[in-house]
N, C-alpha and C positions, 0 to 999 in steps of 0.2 A: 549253540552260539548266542541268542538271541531273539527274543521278543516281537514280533511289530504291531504296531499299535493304532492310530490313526495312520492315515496315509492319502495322497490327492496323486491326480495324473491328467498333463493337460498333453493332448496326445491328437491325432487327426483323425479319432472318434469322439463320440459324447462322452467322455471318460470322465468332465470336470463339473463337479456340483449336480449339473440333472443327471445323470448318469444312463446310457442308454446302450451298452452294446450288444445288441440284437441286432441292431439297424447300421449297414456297414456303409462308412460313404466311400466312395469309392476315389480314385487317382485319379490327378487331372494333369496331363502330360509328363506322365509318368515321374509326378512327384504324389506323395501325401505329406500335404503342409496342415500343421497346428491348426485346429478350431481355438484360435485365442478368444480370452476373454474379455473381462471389463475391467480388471483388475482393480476393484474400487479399494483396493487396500494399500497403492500406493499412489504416493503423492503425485498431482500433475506434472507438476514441475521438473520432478526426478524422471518422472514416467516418459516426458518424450523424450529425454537424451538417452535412454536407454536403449542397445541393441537387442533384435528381438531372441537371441541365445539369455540374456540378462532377463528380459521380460518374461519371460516361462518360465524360466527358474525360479524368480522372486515372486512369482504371482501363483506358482504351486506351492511354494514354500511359508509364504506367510500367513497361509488360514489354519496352518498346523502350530508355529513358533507364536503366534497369537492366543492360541487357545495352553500351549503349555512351555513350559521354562525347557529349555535345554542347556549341557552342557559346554554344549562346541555344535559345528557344522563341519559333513565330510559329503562330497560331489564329487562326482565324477562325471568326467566328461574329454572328449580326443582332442577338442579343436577350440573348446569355450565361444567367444563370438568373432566368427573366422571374416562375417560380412564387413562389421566395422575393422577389424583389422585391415583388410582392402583397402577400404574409404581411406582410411591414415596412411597408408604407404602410396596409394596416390597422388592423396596431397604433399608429399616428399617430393614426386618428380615435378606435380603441377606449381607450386610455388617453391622449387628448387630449394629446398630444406629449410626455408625462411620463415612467415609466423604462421606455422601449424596451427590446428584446431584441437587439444588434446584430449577431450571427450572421445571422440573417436577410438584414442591407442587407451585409454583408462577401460572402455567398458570392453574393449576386443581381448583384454589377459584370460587367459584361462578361469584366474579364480575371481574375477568380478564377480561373478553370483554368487558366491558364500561371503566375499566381504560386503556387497549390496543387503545380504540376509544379516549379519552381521551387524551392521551400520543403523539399517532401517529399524532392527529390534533390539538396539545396543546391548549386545551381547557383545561379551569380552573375551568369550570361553578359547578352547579351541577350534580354529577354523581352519581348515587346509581342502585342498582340490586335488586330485587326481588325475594323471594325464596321463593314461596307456593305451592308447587305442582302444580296439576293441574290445580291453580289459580294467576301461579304465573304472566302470561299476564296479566288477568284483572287487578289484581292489580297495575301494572306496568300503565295501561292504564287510573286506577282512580285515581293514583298519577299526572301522565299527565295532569289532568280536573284539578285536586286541585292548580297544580301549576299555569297553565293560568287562575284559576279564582283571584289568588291571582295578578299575573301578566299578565294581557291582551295584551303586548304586546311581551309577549314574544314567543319565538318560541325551539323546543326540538325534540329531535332524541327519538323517541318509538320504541321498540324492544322486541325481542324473541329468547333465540335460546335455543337446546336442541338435543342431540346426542345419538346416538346407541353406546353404550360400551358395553363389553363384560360383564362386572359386575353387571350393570342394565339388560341388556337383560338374561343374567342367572337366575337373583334371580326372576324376572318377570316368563322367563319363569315356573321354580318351581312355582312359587305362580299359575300358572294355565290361564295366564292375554293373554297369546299368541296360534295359532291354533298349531295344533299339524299336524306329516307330512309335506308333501310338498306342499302349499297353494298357487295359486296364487290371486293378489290383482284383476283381471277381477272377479273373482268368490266369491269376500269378499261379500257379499250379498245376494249370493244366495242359502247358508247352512245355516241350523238352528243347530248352534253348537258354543258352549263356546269357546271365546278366539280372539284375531283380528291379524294384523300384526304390526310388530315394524315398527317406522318411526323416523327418526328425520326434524329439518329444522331451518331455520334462516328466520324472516320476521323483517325490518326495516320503520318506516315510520315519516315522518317531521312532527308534526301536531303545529298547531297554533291557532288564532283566528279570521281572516282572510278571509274572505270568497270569495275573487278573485282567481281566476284558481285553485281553491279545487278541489279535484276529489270526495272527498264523506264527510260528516260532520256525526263525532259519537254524534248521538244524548243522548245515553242512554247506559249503562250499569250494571247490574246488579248479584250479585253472593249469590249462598246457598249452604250450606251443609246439605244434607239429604240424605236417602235411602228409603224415602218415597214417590212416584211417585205422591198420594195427595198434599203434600206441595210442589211440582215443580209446578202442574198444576195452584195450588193458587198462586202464584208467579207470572207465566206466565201471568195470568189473569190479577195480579194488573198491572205488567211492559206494559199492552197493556193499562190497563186505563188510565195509567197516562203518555204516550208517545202520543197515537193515539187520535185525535181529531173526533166528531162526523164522520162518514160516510166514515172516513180512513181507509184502510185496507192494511195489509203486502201482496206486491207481489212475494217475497221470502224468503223462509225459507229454511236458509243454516247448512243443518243438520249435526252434529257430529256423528252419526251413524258409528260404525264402523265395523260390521258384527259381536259382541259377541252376541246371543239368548237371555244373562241374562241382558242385557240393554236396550232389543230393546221396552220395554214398557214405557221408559221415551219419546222415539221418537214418538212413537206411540199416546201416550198424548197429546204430544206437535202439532201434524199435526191435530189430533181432535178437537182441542180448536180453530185453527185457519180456517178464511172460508174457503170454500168448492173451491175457487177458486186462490187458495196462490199454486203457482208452488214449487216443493220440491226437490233438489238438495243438494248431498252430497259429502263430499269429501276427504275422510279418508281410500279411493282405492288408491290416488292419493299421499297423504303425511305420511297414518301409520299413527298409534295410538303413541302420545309421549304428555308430559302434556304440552307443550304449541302451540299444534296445531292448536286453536283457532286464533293464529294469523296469520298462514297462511291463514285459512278461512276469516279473518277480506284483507289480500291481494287481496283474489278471489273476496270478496264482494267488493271495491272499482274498482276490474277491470271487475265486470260486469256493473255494474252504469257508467262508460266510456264506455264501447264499446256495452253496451244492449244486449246482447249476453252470451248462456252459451252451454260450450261441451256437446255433448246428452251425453257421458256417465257420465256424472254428474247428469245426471234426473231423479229421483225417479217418481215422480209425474206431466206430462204436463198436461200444461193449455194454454189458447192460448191468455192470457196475452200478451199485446205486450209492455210494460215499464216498468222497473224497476225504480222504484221511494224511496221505503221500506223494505230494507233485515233484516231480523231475522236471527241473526246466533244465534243458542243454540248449546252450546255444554255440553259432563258430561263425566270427567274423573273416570272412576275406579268404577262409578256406584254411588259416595257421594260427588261430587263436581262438580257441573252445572253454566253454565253462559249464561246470554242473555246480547248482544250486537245487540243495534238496529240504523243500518248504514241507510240514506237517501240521496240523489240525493241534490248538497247543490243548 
């Protein structure tokens, strides 16, 4: 499919610039909120009216589109900035539809952060955003493939972002989607009990077709909707037939497992199907459950394949494996929308 090439991740680990994930911070009332940062790359002025769905996007995004040209921008993301959309449809009932504030309903569209990325590095290219729920990175990601097969030489900024607002995390938690009490993310694993923690995050990546100083090549990507744990598993199976060549084998499976009881049989599938000797590492202690967390995991996967290396508390399953060469990241939002992305060592 494609190349990646540089890549940032501003996420509620050390993900951004110092880079440290060994050291896990843990949830604070059963959220994990962004370690934001200084964002000295955009202007003040722009920077407060920004919502912070905007602000992590364009401040992961513009230490990549600074240092190289791109074609277009493609993101993904469920809700884009869901907090100031509130703020504006508020002010509808508080000032009875009379003189709004419209900074508010501008930075709440889904695709503000690709026009914000856009605008601020006046690029003309194309830019579009993705809005599928759970699926709204893969998508972003097989628009990506579709463009560089049409244009081989081009090159594009890949992204994600998605936020904890008070309005999503509400209705969520009603719906039943989040643990109840005081949870920490050390222990998302080790209860058998409904419900995971909120997360949000921003993940950015250059991808091309390229295959000099890549740090990882998306071979494969694939996406279903079902609540049938049968049809994931046949899925699974094909996406290995037709990825993996005789006598190949996935050395990592980068699970989306998030500690709810009622999903943990699509994981459980999935680590059955694959050998006996495929190391199992998750990471959804680390970034919260939000529907484009996948591309965080797609981040960790490109920076285990550089540094060969992964934090024990990431470790479901050792093996004593010593290369990463083929990660399987599955992940399944909400329990009806799953994806395999199968990253390799280029």
């Amino acid at each position: 499919m494609f190349y990646i090439h540089q890549n940032t991740c501003i996420s509620p680990q050390h993900t951004f610039l110092n880079v440290d994930i060994e050291e896990l911070r843990e949830s604070v009332d059963n959220k994990l909120a962004v370690i934001e940062p200084g964002y000295e790359g955009i202007p003040p002025g722009i920077l407060r009216r920004m919502g912070k769905a905007v602000r992590i996007g364009v401040g992961a995004a513009l230490p990549l589109v600074k240092q190289v040209d791109v074609d277009g921008i493609i993101i993904g993301t469920a809700n884009g900035g869901m907090e100031d959309c509130i703020k504006f449809l508020n002010q509808i009932i508080q000032y009875g539809e009379g003189m709004l504030t419209p900074g508010n309903f501008v930075q709440s569209t889904p695709n503000a952060i690709a026009a914000q990325v856009g605008l601020l590095t006046a690029n003309k290219g194309y830019n579009i955003t993705h809005v599928h729920r759970g699926l709204a990175f893969e998508n972003a990601l097989l628009d990506a493939a579709m463009l560089l097969r049409e244009n081989p030489a081009g090159q594009y900024l890949l992204g994600a972002v998605d936020e904890i607002s008070a309005y999503n995390y509400n209705i969520d938690h009603l719906a039943g989607w989040f643990k109840k009490g005081n949870f920490s993310s050390r222990d998302l694993f080790l209860t058998e009990s409904a419900g995971t923690l909120a997360g949000e995050g921003s993940a950015m990546f250059i991808v091309n077709n390229n295959a000099m100083t890549a740090e990882a090549f998306v071979q494969d990507a694939n996406t279903l909707h079902t609540d049938n744990e049968q049809d994931v598993a046949a899925r699974l199976q094909y996406f290995l037939e037709k990825n993996l060549a005789n006598g190949d084998e996935i050395d990592l499976l980068l699970s989306g497992e998030n500690g709810d009881s009622r999903f943990k049989k699509y994981f459980e599938m999935c680590e059955s199907i694959l050998a006996k000797n495929v190391q199992v590492a998750r990471f959804k202690h680390m970034s919260g459950e939000y529907a484009t967390a996948s591309s965080m995991a797609l981040w960790l996967g490109c920076r285990v394949l550089k540094e060969q290396q992964l934090p024990r508390h990431m470790i479901e399953i050792y093996t004593t494996k010593k290369a990463y060469k083929r990660i399987l990241i599955y992940n399944n939002y909400k329990g009806n929308q799953h994806s395999f992305i199968l990253l390799t060592k280029p």
